[in-house]
C-alpha positions as CSV (number, residue, x, y, z in Angstrom):
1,X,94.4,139.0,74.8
2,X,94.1,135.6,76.0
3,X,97.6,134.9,76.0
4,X,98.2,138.0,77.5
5,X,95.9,137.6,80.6
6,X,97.3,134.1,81.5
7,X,100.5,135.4,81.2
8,X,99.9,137.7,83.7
9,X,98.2,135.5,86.4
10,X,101.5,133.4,86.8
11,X,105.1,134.1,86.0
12,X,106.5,131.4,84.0
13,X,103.8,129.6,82.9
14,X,103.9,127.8,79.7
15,X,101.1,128.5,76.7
16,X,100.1,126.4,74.0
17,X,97.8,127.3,71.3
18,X,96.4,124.6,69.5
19,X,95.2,125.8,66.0
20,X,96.0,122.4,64.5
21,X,92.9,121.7,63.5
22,X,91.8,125.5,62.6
23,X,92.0,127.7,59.8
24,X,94.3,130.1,60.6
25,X,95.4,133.4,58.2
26,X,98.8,133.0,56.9
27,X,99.4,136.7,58.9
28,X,97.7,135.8,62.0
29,X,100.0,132.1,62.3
30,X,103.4,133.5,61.3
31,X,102.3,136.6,63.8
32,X,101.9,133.7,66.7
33,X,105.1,131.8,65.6
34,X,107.5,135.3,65.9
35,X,105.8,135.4,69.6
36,X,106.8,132.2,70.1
37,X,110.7,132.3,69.1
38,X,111.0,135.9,71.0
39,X,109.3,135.3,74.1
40,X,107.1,138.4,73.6
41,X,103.8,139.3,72.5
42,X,103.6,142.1,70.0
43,X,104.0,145.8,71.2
44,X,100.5,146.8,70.7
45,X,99.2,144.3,72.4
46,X,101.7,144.2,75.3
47,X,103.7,147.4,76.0
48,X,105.7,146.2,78.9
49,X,107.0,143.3,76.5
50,X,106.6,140.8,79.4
51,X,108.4,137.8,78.6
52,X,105.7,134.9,77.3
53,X,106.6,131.3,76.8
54,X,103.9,130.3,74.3
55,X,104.1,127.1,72.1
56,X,101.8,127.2,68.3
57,X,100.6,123.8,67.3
58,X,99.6,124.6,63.9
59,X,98.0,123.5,61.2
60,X,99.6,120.5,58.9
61,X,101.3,122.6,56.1
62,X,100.8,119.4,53.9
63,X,96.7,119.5,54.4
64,X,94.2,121.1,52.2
65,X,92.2,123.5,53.9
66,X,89.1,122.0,52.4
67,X,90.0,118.3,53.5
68,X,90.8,119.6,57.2
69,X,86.7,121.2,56.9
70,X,85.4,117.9,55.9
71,X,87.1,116.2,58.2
72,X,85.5,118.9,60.9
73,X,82.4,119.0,59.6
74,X,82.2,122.4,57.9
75,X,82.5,121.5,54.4
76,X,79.5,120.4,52.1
């Protein structure tokens, strides 16, 4: 909804969400990199299918989950 409101302040603008240094579900990340490469949000959230420029800066594939919590400060 985020994406979607920003979007709609001002025509071309540019999104990035940084996730890089957030857990993010498999589902939800591969969701956010298909609205990347087609410019669009997903139907249900975005009817019209206004064009969206968004960029994902996601997680290292290479780095554990848990090492990327203890390196935040959510692991014990």
């Amino acid at each position: 909804m985020v994406v979607k409101r920003a979007n709609h302040l001002k025509e071309g603008l540019r999104l990035v969400v940084d996730v890089s240094n957030a857990w993010v579900e498999p589902a939800a990340l591969e969701q956010l990199q298909e609205c990347s490469a087609s410019h669009h949000l997903p139907q249900a959230i975005d009817p019209l299918q206004s064009e969206c420029k968004i960029s994902v800066l996601a997680p290292a594939r290479d780095t554990p989950i848990s090492t990327r919590a203890k390196a935040l400060g959510l692991a014990a």
